[in-house]
N, C-alpha and C positions, 0 to 999 in steps of 0.2 A: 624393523617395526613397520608393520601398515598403520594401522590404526591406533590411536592412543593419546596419554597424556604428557605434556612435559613441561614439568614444572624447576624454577631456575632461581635462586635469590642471587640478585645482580647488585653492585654499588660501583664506581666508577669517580674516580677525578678528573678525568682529560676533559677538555675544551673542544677538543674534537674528534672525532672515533667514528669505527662504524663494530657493530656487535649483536650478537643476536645465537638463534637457533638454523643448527640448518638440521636437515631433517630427508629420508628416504632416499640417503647418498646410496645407488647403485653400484657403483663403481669410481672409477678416478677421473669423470668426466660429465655426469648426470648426478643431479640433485635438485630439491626444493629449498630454500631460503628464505625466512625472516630475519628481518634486522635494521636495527637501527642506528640513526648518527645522531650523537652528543651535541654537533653544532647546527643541528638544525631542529634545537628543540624548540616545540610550539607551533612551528612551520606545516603547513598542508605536507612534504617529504621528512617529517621525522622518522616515521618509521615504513619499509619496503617489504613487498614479498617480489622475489624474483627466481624463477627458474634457472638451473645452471645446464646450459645446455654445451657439450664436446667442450668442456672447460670453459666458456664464456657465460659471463655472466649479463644479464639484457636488462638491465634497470631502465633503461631511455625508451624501450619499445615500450616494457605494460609500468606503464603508469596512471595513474588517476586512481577511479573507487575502482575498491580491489587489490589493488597494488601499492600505494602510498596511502598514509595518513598523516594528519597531527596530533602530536602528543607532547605532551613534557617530560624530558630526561632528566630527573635528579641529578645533584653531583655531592659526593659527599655523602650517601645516606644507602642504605638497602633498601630496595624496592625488587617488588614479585615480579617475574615473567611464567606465563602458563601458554601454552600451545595444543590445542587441542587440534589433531586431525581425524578425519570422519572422513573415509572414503574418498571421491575428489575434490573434497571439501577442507579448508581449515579454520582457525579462530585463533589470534593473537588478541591476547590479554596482558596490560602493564598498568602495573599495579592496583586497578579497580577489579577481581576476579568475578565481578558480575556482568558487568558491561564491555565487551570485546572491539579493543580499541582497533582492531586491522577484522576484517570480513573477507577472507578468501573464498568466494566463489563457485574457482577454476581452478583448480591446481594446474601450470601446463607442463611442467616435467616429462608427462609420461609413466615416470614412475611408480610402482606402487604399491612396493616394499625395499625397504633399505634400514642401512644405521643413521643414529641420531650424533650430531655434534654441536657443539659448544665452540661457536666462530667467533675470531677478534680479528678482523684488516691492519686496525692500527687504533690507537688508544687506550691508557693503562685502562683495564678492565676484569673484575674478581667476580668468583661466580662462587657459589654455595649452596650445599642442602638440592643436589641435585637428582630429578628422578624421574623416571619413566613408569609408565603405565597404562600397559597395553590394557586394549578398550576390542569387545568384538567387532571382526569386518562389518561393516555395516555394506551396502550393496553402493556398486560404482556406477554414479547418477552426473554427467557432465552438468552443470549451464553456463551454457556458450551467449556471448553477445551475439544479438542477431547479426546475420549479413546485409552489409546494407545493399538496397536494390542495385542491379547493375554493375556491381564488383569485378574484375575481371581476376577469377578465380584458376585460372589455366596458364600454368607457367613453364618454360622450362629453365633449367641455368647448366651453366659451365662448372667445370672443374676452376679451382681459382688456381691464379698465375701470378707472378710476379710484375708489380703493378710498373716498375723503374722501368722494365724492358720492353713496356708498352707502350704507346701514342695513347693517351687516353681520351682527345679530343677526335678519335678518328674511330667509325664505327665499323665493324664486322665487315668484312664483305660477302659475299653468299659462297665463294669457295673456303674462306675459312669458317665459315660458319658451316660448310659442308662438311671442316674436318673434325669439329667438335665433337665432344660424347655429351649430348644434353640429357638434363634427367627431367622428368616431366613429376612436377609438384605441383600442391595446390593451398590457395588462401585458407588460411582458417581464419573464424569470424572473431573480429569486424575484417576483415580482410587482409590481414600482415602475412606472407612468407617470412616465415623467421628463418633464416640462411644458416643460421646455426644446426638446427636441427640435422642439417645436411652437410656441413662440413664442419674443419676445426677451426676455433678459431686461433689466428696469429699470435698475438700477442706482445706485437713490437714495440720497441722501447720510443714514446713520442714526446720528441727533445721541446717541442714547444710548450710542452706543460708545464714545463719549470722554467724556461725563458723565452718571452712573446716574442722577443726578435729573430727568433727563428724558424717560426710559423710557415715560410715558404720554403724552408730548406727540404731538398728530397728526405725521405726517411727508408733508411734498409729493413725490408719485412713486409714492406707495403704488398697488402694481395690487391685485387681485383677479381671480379666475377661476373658476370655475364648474364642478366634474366633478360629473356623475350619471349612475347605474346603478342597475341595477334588481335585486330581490331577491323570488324568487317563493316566498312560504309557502304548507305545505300545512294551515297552522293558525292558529286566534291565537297569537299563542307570543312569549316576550320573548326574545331574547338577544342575549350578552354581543359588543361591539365593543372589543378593542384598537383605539387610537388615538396612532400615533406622530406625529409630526408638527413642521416647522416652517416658518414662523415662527408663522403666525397663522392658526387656521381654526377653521370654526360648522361644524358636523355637523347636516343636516335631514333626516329619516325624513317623508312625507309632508304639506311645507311647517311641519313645526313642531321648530323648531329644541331639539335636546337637548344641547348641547356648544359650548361656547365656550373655548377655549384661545388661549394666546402664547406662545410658544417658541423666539424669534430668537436667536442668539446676544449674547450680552453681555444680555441681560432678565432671567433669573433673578436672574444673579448677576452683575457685569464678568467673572468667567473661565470662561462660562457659552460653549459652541460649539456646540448645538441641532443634535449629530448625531442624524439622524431614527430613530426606531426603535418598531418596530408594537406594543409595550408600556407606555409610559409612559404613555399613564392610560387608561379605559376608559369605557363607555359604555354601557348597554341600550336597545337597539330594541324597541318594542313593536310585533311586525309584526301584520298582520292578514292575513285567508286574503287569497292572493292576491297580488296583484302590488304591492308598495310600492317607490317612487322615496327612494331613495340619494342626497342631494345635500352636496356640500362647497363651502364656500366658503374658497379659499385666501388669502390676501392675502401680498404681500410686503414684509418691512421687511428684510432683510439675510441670509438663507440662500438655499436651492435650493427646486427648483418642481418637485415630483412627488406622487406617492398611492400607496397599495398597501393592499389589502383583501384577504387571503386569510382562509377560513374555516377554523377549527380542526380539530384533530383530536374535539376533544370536541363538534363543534357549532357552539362560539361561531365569532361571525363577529370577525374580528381585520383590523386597516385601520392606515393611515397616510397622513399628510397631509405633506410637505414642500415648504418655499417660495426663494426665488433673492437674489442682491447682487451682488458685484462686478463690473467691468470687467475686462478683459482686451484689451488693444491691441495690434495688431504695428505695428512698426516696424524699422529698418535699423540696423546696426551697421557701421560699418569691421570689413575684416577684422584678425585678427589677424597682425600679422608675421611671430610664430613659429607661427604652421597650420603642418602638412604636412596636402598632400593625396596622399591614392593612386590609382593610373590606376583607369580604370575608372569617376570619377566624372564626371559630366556637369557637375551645378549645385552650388553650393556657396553657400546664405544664410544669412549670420548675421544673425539678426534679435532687438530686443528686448520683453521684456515692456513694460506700464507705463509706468514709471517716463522720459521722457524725457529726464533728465539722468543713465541709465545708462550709467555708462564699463566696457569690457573693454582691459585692458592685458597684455604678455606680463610675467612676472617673472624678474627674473634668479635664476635655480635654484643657483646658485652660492654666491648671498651666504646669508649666517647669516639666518635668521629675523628676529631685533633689527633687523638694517640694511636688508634687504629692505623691511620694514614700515614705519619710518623714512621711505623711498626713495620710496613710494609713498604715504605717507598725503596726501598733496598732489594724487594722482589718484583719492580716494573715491568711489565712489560717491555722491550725493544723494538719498534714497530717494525714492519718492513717501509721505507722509503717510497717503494714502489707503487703507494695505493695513498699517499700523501697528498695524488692527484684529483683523487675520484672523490667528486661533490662533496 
């Protein structure tokens, strides 16, 4: 499907879940995604649209309008989901079919045809009356956040490396920087490299998510990757770098390292989600006349993999570091019995997230809630374990 309708009757018991629509899966690695958590109803992040980029999913990079809203999740009852996509445009609706409770903008996927799927992470969730309905292409119209003034939009990175085998407080030096293969990328607005789009992400298992005590223990899997740019003064002159960032990154101004942070979610604190943002802590360059190399070293223990460096309005120069985690897998579903579909569609896959012991069943709409649930608690879903983590 490019363009079109998708409509879903949802009802759900869990306390916490995440669940939704994903939508113009390309392949086994690219997609678009809405969806929502059960334990964050009401919340400014009940419900998400995030791109699935080389398997990673980037909930911590786009966030805010656009990307998150609040809404409330019933439990116990059926309520509508309808997804309307329009080109690089979309529109989630739950349960008010007038008023579109998520405003997708921007699609950033890329994508721009694919199959539609019916995703569960983790929490019992039953879907019904499900149907597509393709809409003509309408014409592909970006709108992009402006870039802020001063962005430094000229990147290059590294292939990533294994992070264990590295010194991570010890920066590049110019012959192995001479032995590198850098690729030369660039900021899209407001200014983020999303590092996914250029590489895969990992996907390592991070032991601190489920016990705080072990927050500082190495983790096997851990990448590292490399972005630097350059920064031309017309003086000596120090200033100020915003540094948003996660998981893990060293900040190096001409091979000598001034910043070393950790930022992964569940590290601060266990209810800690290390959304990336270009203020949280800060930095001084002392540049010299001339031309000084910019280099970051990101590492990943369990968020997304991007940077953004724009310069202030006052001067300072202002950056952000963000790093990658989980998996994301398709796979097949039986269809549902009670689908309808309407003419005009061609293909029609229901595919699931994750989780391999996801079951979709139709429910009988008739019976009372109590016996409904009853009825079914014998067909649960089995979550995977593995996303127990994520917000």
């Amino acid at each position: 499907m490019r363009d079109g309708v998708v409509d879903v009757d949802v009802a759900t018991p869990a306390s916490r879940g995440f669940f939704g629509i994903q939508f113009r899966i390309a392949d086994d690695a690219n997609a678009e995604w809405a969806y929502l958590r059960q334990h964050k109803s009401g919340l400014p992040d009940a419900m998400q649209y995030t791109p699935v980029l080389n398997t990673g999913m980037n909930w911590q990079i786009y966030n805010g309008p656009g990307f998150t809203g609040a809404v409330d999740i019933p439990k116990y009852v059926w309520f509508h989901l309808r997804l309307e996509v329009v080109g690089a445009q979309a529109r989630l609706f739950v349960k008010d079919m007038e008023k579109p409770a998520l405003v997708m903008n921007d699609l950033k996927s890329g994508v721009q045809k694919g199959q539609v799927a019916l995703g569960v992470l983790t929490g019992a969730t039953y879907f019904s009356n499900f149907e597509i309905r393709a809409t003509p292409e309408a014409h592909w119209e970006r709108y992009l956040p402006p870039m802020p003034a001063g962005t430094l939009t000229k990147w290059s990175i590294s292939p990533a490396y294994d992070a264990l085998e590295r010194n991570l407080e010890r920066a590049l030096s110019a012959s192995e920087s001479g032995g590198v293969q850098w690729q030369d990328v660039e900021a899209e607005p407001p200014g983020f490299v999303v590092l996914y789009r250029y590489r895969q992400a990992p996907h390592l298992q991070v032991s601190f998510a489920t016990d705080f005590s072990k927050r500082l223990e190495p983790l096997p899997g851990m990448k590292v990757l490399y972005a630097r740019t350059s920064i031309e003064s017309d003086r000596d002159q120090v200033k100020k770098l915003y540094v948003g960032y996660s998981d893990d990154v060293s900040v190096f101004l001409n091979e000598q390292i001034l910043f070393r942070g950790r930022s992964a979610q569940n590290f601060c604190d266990p209810g800690f989600l290390g959304i990336v943002n270009p203020e949280n802590d800060a930095v001084y360059l002392p540049l010299k006349k001339g031309n000084n190399e910019l280099m970051l070293a990101v590492s990943e223990l369990g968020g997304r993999l991007g940077i953004q460096l724009p310069l202030g309005r006052d001067g300072e120069l202002k950056g952000g570091a963000h790093s990658s985690k989980k998996r994301l897998e398709w796979g097949t579903l039986p269809v549902l019995p009670a689908a309808r579909f309407r003419a005009g569609v061609n293909t029609l896959s229901l595919r699931r997230a994750y989780d391999p012991f996801f079951h979709a069943r139709p429910m009988n709409r008739a019976g009372s809630p109590e016996s409904t649930w009853r009825a079914l608690a014998r067909l649960r879903a089995r979550a995977s374990s593995e996303f127990r983590r994520e917000k």
